[in-house]
MARFI-29290 format. One record per atom (N, C-alpha, C, CB): atom name; x, y, z. Coordinates in Angstrom, 2 decimals, padded with zeros to 5 digits. Glycine has a CB too. Layout:
<recs>
REC  name     east    north       up
REC    CA        X        Y        Z
...
</recs>
This chain:
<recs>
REC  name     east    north       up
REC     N  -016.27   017.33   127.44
REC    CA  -016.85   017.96   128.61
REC     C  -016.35   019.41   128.67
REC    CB  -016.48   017.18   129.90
REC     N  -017.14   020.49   129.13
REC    CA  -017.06   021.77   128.83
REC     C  -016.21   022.09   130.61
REC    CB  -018.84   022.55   128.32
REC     N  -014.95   022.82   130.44
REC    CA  -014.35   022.95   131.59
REC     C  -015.21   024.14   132.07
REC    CB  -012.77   023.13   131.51
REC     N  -015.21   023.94   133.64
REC    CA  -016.37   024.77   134.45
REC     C  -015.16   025.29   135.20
REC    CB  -017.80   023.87   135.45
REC     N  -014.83   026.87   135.55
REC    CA  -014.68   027.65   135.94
REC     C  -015.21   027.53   137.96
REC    CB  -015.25   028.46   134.85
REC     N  -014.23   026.65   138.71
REC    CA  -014.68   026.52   140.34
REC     C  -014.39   027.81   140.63
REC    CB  -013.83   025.39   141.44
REC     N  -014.04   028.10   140.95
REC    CA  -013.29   029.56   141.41
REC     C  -014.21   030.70   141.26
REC    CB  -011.95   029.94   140.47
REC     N  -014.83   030.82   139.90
REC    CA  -015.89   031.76   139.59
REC     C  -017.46   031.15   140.38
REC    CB  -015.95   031.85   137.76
REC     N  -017.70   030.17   139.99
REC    CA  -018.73   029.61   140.73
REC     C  -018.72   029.53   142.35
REC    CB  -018.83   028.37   140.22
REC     N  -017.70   029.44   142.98
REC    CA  -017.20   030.13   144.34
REC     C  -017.31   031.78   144.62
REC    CB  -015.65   029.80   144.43
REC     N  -017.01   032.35   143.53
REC    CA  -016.92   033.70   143.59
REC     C  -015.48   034.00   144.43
REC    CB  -018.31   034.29   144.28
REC     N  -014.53   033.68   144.25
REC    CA  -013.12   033.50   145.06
REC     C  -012.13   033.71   143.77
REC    CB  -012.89   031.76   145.96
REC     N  -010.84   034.40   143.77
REC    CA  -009.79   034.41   143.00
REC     C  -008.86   033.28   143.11
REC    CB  -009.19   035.51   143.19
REC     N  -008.37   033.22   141.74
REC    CA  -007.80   031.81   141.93
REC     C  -006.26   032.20   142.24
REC    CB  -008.02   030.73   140.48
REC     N  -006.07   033.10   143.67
REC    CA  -005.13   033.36   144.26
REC     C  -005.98   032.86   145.63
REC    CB  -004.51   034.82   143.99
REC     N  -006.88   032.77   145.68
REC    CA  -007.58   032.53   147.22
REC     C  -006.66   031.04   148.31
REC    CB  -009.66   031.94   146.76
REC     N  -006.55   031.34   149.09
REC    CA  -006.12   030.47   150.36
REC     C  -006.96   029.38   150.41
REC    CB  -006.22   031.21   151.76
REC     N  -006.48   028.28   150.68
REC    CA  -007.37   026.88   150.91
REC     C  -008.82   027.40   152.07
REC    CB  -006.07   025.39   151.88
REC     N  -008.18   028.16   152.93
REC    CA  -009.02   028.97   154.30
REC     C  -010.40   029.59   153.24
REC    CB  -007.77   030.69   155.30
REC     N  -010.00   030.36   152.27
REC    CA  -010.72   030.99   151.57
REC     C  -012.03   030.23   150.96
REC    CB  -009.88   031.48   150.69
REC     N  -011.30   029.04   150.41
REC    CA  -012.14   028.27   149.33
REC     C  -012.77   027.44   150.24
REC    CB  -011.35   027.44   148.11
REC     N  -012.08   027.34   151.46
REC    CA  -013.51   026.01   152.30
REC     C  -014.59   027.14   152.83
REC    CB  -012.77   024.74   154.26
REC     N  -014.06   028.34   152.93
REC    CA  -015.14   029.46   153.66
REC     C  -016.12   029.49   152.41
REC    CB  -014.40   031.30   154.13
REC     N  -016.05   030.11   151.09
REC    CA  -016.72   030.28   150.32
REC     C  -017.51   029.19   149.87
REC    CB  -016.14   030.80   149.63
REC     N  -017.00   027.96   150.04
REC    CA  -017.79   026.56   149.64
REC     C  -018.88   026.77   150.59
REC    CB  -016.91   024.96   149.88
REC     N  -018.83   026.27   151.88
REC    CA  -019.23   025.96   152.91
REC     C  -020.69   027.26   153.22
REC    CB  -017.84   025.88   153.90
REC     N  -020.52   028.48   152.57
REC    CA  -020.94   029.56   152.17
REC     C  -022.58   028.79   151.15
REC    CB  -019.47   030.47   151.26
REC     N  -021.95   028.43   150.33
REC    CA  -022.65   028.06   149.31
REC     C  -023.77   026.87   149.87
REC    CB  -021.60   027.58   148.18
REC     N  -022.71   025.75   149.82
REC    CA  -023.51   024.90   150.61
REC     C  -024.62   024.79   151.70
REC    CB  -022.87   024.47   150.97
REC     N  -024.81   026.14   152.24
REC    CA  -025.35   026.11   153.65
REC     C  -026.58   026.78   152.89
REC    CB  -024.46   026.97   155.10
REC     N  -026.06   027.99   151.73
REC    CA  -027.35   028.43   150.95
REC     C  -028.21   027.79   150.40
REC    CB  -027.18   029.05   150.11
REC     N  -027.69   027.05   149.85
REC    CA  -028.39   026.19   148.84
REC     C  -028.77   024.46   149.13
REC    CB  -027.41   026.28   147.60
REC     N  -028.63   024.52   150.35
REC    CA  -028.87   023.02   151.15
REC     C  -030.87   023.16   151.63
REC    CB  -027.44   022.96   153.12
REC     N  -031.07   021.50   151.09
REC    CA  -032.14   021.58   151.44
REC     C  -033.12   021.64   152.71
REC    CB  -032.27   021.00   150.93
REC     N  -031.92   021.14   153.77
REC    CA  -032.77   021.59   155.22
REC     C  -032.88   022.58   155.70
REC    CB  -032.49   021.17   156.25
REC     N  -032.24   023.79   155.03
REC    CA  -032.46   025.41   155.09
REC     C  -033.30   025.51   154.05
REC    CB  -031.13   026.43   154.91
REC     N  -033.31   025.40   153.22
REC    CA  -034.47   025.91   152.42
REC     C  -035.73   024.82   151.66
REC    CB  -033.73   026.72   151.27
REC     N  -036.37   024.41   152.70
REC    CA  -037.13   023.69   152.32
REC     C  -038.21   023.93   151.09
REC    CB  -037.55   023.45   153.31
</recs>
């Protein structure tokens, strides 16, 4: 299995704060969720 890079796919340094990485997830998720973008 090819190791995937979270951090980059977050767009977050992998110095980022737990605060950081649920903001930037949660970021993502809301973009790319299907009851926003039907």
């Amino acid at each position: 299995m090819e190791y995937k890079d979270y951090y980059k796919t977050l767009g977050i340094e992998k110095t980022a704060t737990p605060e950081q990485v649920k903001k930037a997830y949660r970021k993502l998720a809301r973009q790319y969720h299907p009851d926003v973008n039907p």
